[in-house]
C-alpha positions in Angstrom: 9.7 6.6 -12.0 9.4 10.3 -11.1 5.4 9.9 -11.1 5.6 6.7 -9.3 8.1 8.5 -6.7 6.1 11.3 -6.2 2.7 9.0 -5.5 4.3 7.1 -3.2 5.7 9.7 -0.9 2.9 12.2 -1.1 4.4 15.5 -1.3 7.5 15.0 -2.6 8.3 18.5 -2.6 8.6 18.9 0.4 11.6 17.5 2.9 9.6 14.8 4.5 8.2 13.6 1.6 11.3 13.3 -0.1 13.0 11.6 3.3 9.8 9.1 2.9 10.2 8.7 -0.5 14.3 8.7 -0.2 13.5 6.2 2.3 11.3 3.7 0.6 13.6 3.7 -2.8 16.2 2.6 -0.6 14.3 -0.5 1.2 13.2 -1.3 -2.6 16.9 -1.5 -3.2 18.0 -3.3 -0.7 15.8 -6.0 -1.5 16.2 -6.2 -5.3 19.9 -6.6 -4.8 19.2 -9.1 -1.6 17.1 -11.2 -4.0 14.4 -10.4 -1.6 10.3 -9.8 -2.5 9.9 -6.0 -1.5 6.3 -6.8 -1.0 6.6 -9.5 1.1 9.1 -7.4 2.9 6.8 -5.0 3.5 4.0 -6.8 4.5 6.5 -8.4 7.3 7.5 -5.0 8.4 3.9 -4.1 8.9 2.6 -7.2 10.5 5.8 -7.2 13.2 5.4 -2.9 13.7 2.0 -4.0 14.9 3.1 -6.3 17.2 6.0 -3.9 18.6 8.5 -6.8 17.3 10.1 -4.5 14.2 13.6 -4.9 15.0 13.3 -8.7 14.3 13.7 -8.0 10.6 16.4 -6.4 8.9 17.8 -5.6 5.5 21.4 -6.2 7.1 22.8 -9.4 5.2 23.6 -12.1 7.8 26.5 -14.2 6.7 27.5 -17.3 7.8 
């Protein structure tokens, strides 16, 4: 995981590569536990930061 940590965030040595890579673990948590696809997750967050419309998804559980 260490490797895979340190791809993913770039420099992981340094503090915004660790708050990108502290960051993304945490969304990749989220869903796991949410029973949620990361991927399609991310792909959702890209396609709606392109359109300005991010804060229509959330990791926040809705319950009902």
């Amino acid at each position: 995981m260490a490797v895979t940590k340190g791809q993913v965030a770039g420099d992981s040595r340094s503090w915004s590569g660790f708050r990108r890579s502290a960051i993304l673990l945490s969304v990749i948590q989220s869903c796991r536990v949410q029973g949620r696809s990361v991927l399609d997750f991310l792909r959702r967050s890209l396609s709606l930061a392109v359109r300005t419309r991010s804060h229509e998804l959330s990791l926040i559980p809705v319950f009902e």
